[in-house]
C-alpha positions as CSV (number, residue, x, y, z in Angstrom):
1,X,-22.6,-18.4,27.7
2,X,-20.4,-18.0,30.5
3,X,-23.3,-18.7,33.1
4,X,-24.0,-22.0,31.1
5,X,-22.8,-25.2,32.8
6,X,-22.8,-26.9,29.8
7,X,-19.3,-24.7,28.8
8,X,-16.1,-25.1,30.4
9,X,-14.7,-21.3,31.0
10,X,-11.3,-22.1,30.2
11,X,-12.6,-24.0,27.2
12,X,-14.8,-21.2,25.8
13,X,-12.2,-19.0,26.7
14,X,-9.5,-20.6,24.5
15,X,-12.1,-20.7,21.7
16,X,-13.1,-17.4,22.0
17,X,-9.3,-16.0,21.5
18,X,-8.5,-18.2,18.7
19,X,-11.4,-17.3,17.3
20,X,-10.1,-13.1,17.2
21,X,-6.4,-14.7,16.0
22,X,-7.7,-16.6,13.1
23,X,-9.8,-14.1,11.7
24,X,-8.2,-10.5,13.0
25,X,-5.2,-10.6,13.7
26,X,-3.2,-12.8,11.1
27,X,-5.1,-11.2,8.2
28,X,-4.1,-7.9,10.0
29,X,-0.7,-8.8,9.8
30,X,-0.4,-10.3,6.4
31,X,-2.4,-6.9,5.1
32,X,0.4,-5.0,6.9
33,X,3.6,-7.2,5.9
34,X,2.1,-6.8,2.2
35,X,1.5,-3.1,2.0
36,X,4.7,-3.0,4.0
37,X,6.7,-5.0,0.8
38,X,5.1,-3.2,-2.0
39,X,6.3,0.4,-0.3
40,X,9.3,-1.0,-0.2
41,X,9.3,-1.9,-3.6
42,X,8.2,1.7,-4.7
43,X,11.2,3.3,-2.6
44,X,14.0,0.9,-4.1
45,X,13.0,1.2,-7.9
46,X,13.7,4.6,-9.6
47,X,11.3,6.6,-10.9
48,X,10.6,6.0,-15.2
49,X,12.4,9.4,-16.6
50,X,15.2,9.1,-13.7
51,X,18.8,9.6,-14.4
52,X,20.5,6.5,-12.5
53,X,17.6,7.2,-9.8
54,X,18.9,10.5,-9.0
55,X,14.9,12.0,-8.7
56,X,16.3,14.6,-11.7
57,X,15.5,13.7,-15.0
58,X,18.4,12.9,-17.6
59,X,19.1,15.4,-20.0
60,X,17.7,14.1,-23.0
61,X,14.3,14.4,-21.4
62,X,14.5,18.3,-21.1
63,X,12.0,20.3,-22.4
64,X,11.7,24.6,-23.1
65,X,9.1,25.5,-20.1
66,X,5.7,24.9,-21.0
67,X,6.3,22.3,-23.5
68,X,5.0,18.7,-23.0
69,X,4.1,19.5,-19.6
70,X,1.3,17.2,-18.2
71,X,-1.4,18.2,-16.2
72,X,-4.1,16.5,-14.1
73,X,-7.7,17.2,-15.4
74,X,-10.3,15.4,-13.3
75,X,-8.8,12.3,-12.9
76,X,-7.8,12.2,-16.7
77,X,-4.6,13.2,-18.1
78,X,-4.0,16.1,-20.5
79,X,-1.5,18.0,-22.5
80,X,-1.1,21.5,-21.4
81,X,-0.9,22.6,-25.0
82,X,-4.5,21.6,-25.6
């Protein structure tokens, strides 16, 4: 294309590069601001079974070791009593 003279360099040149900003790099950065906001969002919330966010869980939700504890079983959840 560039040994065309039908297509001003400068031209083709502009078209090129907002071509690669149009469809790279602003989806680039609107995938990174949105992952970017929903970690975020995971850091400022507390965790469900939380104490005011402390990372402990409140007293209420103690259990006697090896009660109600859950554990991952290929990809499903199960209670370790079972």
């Amino acid at each position: 294309m560039l040994g065309s003279p039908q297509f001003n360099k400068e031209e083709l040149l502009a078209a090129l590069l907002t071509f690669r900003v149009i469809y790279f790099v602003i989806p680039f950065l609107l995938a990174t601001l949105a992952l970017a906001l929903r970690e975020l969002g995971l850091v400022a919330r507390p965790r469900s079974g939380d104490a005011q966010g402390t990372g402990r869980p409140s007293d209420g939700h103690l259990t006697r070791r090896g009660e109600g504890k859950t554990i991952a079983h290929h990809g499903r959840a199960h209670n370790s009593r079972c």
